[in-house]
C-alpha positions in Angstrom: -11.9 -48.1 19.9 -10.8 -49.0 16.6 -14.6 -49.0 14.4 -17.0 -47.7 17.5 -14.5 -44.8 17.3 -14.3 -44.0 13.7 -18.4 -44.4 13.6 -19.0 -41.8 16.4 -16.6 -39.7 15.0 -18.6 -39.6 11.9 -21.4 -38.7 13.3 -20.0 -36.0 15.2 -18.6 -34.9 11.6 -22.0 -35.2 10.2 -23.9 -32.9 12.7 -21.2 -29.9 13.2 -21.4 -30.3 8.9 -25.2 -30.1 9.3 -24.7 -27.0 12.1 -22.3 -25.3 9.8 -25.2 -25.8 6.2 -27.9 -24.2 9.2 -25.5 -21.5 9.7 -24.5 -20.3 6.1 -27.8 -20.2 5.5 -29.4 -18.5 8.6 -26.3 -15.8 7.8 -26.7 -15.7 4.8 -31.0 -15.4 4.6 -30.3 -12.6 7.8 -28.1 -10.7 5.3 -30.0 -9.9 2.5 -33.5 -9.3 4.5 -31.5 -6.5 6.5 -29.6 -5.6 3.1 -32.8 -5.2 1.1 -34.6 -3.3 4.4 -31.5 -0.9 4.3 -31.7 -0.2 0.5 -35.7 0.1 0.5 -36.2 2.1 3.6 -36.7 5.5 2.9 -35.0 6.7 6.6 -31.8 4.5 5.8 -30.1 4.1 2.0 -33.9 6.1 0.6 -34.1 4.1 -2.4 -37.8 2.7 -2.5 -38.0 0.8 -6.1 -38.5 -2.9 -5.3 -38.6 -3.5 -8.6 -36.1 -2.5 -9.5 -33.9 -4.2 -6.9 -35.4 -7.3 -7.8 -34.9 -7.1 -11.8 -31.3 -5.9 -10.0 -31.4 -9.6 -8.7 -32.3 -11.5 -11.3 -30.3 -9.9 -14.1 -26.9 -10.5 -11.8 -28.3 -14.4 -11.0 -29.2 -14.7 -14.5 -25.6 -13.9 -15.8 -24.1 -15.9 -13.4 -26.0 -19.1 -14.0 -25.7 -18.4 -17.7 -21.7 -18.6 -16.8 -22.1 -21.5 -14.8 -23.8 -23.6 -16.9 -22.7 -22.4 -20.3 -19.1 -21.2 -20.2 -17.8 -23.1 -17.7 -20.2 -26.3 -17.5 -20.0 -26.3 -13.7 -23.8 -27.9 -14.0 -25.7 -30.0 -16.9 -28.6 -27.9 -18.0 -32.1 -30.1 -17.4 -33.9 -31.5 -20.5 -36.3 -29.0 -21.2 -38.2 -28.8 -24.0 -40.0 -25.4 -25.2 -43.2 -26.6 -24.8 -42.7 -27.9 -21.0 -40.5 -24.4 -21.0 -43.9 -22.7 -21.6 -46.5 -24.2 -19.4 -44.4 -25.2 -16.7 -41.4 -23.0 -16.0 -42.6 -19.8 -17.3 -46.3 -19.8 -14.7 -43.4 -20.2 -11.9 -41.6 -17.6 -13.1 -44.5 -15.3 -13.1 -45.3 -16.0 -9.5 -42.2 -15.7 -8.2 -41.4 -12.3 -9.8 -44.6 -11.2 -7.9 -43.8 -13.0 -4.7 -40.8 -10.5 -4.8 -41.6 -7.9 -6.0 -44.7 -7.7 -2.9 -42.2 -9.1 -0.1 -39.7 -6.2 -1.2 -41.9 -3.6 -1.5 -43.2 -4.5 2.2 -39.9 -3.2 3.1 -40.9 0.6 2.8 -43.8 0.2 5.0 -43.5 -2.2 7.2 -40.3 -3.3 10.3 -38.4 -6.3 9.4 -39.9 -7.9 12.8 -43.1 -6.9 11.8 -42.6 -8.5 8.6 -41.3 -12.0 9.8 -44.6 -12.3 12.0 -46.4 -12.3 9.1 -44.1 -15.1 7.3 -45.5 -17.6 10.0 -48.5 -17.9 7.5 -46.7 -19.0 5.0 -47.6 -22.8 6.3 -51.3 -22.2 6.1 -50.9 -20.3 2.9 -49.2 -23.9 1.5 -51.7 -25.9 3.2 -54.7 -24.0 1.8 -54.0 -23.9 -1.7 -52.6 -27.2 -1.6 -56.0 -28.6 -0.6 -57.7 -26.8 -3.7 -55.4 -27.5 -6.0 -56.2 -31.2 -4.6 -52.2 -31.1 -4.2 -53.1 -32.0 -0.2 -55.9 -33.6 1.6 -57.9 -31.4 4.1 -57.1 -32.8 7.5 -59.2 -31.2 10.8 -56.4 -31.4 13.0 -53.8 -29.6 10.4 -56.7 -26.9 10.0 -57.1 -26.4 13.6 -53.3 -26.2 13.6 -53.1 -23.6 10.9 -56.2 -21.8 12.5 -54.3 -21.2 15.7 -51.2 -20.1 13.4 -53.4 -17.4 12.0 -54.8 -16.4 15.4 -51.5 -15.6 16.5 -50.4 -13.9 13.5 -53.6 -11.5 14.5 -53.0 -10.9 17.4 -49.1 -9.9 17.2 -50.9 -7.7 14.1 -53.3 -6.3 16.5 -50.1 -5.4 18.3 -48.1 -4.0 16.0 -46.9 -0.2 17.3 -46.5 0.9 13.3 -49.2 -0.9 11.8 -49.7 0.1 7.9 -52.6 -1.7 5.7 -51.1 -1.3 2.7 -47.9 -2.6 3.7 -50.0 -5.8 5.7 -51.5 -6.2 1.9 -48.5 -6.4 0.4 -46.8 -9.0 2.5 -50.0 -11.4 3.0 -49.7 -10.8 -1.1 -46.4 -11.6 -1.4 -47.2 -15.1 1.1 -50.2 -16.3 -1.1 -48.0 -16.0 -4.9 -44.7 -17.5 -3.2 -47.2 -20.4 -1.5 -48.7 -21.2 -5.1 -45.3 -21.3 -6.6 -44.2 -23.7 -3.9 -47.0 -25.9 -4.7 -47.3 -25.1 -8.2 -43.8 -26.4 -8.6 -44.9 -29.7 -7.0 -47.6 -30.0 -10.0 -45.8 -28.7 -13.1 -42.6 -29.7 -12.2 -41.6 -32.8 -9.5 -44.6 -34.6 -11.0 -43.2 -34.4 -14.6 -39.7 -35.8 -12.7 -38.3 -32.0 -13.4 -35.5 -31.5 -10.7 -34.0 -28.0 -10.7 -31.2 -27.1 -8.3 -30.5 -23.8 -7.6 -28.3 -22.9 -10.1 -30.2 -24.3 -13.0 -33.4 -23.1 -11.1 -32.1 -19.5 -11.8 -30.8 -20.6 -15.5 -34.8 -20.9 -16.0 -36.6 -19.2 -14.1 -34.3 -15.4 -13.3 -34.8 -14.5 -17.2 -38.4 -15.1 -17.4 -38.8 -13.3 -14.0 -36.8 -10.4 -15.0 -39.4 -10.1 -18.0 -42.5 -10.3 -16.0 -41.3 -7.4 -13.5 -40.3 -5.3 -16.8 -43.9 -4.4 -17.4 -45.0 -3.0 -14.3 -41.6 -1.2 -14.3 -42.1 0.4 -17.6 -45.6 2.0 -16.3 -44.9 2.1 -11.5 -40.9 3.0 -11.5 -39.2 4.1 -14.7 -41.0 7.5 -14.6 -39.9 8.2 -11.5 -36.7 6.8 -11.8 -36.1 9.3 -15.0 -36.7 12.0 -12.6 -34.2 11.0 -10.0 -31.2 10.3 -13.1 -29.3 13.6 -12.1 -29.5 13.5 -8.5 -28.7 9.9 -8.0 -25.8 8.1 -8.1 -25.6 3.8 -8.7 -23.1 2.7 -5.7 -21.9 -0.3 -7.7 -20.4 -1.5 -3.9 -23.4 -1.3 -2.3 -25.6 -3.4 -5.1 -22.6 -5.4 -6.4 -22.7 -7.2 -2.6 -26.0 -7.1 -2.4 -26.3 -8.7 -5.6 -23.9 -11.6 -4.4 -25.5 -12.2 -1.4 -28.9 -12.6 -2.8 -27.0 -15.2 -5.2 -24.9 -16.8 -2.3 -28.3 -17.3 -0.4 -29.5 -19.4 -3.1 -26.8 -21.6 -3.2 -27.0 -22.2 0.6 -30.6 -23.1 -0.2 -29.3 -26.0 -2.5 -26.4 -27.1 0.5 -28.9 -26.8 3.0 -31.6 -29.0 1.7 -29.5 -31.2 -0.5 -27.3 -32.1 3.1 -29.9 -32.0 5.4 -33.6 -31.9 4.3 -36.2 -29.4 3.5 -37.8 -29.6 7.6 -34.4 -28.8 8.6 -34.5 -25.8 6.5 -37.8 -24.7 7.7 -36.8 -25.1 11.6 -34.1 -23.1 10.8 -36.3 -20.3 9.1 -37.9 -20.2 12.9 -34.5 -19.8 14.4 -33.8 -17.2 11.6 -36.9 -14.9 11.9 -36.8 -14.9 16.0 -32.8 -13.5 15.8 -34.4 -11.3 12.7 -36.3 -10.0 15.6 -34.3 -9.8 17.9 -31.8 -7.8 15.8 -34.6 -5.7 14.6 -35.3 -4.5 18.3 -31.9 -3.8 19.3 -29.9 -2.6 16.2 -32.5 -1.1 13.8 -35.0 0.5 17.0 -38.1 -1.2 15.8 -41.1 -1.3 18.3 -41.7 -4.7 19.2 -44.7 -4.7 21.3 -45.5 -7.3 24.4 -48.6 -8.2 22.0 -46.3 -9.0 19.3 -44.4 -11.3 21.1 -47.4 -12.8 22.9 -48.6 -13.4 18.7 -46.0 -14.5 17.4 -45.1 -17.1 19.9 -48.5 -18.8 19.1 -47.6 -18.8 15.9 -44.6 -20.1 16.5 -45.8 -22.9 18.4 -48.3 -24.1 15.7 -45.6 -23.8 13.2 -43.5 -25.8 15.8 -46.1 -28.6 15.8 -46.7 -28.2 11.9 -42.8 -29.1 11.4 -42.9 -31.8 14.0 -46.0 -33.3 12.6 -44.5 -33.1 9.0 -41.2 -34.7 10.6 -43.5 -37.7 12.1 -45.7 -38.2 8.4 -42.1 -38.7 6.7 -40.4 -40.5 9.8 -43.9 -42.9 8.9 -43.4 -43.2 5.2 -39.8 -44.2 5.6 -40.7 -46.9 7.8 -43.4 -48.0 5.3 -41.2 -48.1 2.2 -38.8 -50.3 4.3 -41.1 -52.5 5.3 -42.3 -53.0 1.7 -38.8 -53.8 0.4 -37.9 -56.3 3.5 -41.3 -57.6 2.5 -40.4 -57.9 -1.5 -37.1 -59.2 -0.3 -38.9 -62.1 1.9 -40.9 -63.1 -1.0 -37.9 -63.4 -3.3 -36.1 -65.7 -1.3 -39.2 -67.8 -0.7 -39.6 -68.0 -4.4 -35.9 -69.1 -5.0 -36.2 -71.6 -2.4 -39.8 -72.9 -3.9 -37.4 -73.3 -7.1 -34.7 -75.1 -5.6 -36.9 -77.4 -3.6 -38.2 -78.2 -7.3 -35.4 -78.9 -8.8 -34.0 -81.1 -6.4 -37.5 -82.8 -6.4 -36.8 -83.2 -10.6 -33.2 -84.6 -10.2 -34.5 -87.4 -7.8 
């Protein structure tokens, strides 16, 4: 019992830990899409200014990370210098205060089922700028699989009860700038051996974002906003939480992938945006149409297959790299043996 014991109870330690990472993360992604729907939507909280939830956001994740890794040195600040600053940090920063500002504002128009539908392209949006940023290599069966994605996304489109174009813009916009910052992060950043956790991630990136959305501020929402100053008051409960849950959620991004891996993260975005969903239909009222479902199951499949596909390339590499070292291994001992065999051969 004694070491078969303490290694399957290991294991069983290891996958409730990994449940538990899934979990926080699933709760805590679920809470501030429904959070930021609540605030947006015009029938619920009625305060439609995406931007300035998001600068919100970023100013609250900005002074926090400032704290952590200034005041209280929780985390070592990465060795940046202003030049890499410039041309690699600050172009991600730029896309990623578009990719929420767009996602947010879909909010106002669009259901949060709706809406998750339409994040099943993100895996061909990845895919296809990938290839012509010559980050990936176009592949016919990973294009037929991202084809059938897309199909399924149009179809659970073509099915959508409160369809609104500009609101379909806006989220396809807010998939093709959050896909480029995924991959431009892979170019400017993991190639140069720049890794940023979440914390420092926000240290860099929050204060440049929170600039970028200042200009179409100043000129789409302050005017309006100076209109509304007597008649609205800031609930400092209501943004203060939503505020620490957009934080919180990217910590868990850092425990999920850090414990587990960036698939599991992804496999757990599908469980997330079929209970997103789910909840949308039963709590909030949304319409979600036969055709939807019939859509978005295609999608999910092919995104299904992506993940498992992805899972099999890296289950492939592994095997590859230990091969090689068993291999470099073999060699070494042959050579130490070729050396002993000559010294003995010397002595005699």
């Amino acid at each position: 019992m004694g070491k078969g014991g303490a290694l399957s109870d290991g294991v069983v330690k290891k996958i409730m830990l990994s449940y538990m990472y899934v979990a926080i993360w699933i709760f805590l992604s679920f809470t501030v899409i429904v959070y930021n729907k609540y605030i947006l939507d015009r029938k619920l909280f009625n305060w439609p200014f995406p931007i300035s939830l998001t600068m919100i956001h970023m100013a609250f994740c900005s002074s926090l990370a400032f704290a952590a890794v200034r005041v209280f040195r929780l985390v070592e600040p990465a060795a940046l210098s202003r030049r890499v600053y410039i041309s690699s940090v600050v172009p991600i920063g730029a896309l990623y205060s578009l990719s929420l500002w767009l996602s947010n504002s879909a909010y106002i128009y669009l259901s949060v089922s709706f809406i998750q539908m339409l994040k099943a392209l993100m895996p061909v949006a990845v895919y296809s700028i990938g290839i012509l940023l010559k980050k990936d290599a176009y592949k016919s069966t990973t294009m037929s699989n991202m084809l059938a994605i897309s199909v399924g996304v149009a179809i659970a489109a073509y099915g959508e009860a409160k369809y609104d174009s500009w609101g379909v813009f806006l989220q396809l916009g807010a998939v093709v700038f959050e896909a480029t910052r995924l991959v431009m992060i892979q170019i400017l950043l993991t190639s140069k051996g720049i890794n940023l956790n979440p914390i420092t991630s926000l240290y860099y990136v929050a204060p440049s974002c929170f600039l970028f959305l200042s200009i179409p501020w100043l000129i789409v929402e302050f005017p309006l906003l100076r209109q509304q100053t007597a008649a609205f008051h800031f609930d400092f409960l209501i943004f203060g939480t939503n505020c620490l849950c957009a934080f919180a959620l990217n910590l868990a991004v850092f425990l999920l992938v850090g414990k587990t891996s960036a698939l599991t993260m992804n496999v757990a975005g599908v469980v997330k945006d079929w209970l997103l969903i789910a909840f949308s239909w039963s709590v909030i009222k949304d319409t979600v149409t036969p055709m939807n479902l019939i859509g978005y199951g295609l999608a999910f499949m092919g995104v299904a297959y992506y993940n498992h596909s992805k899972l099999q390339s890296l289950k492939a590499k592994e095997a590859q790299k230990k091969q090689a070292s068993a291999d470099e291994e073999a060699a070494k001992l042959i050579t130490e043996r070729e050396g002993d065999g000559k010294k003995g051969d010397s002595q005699a």
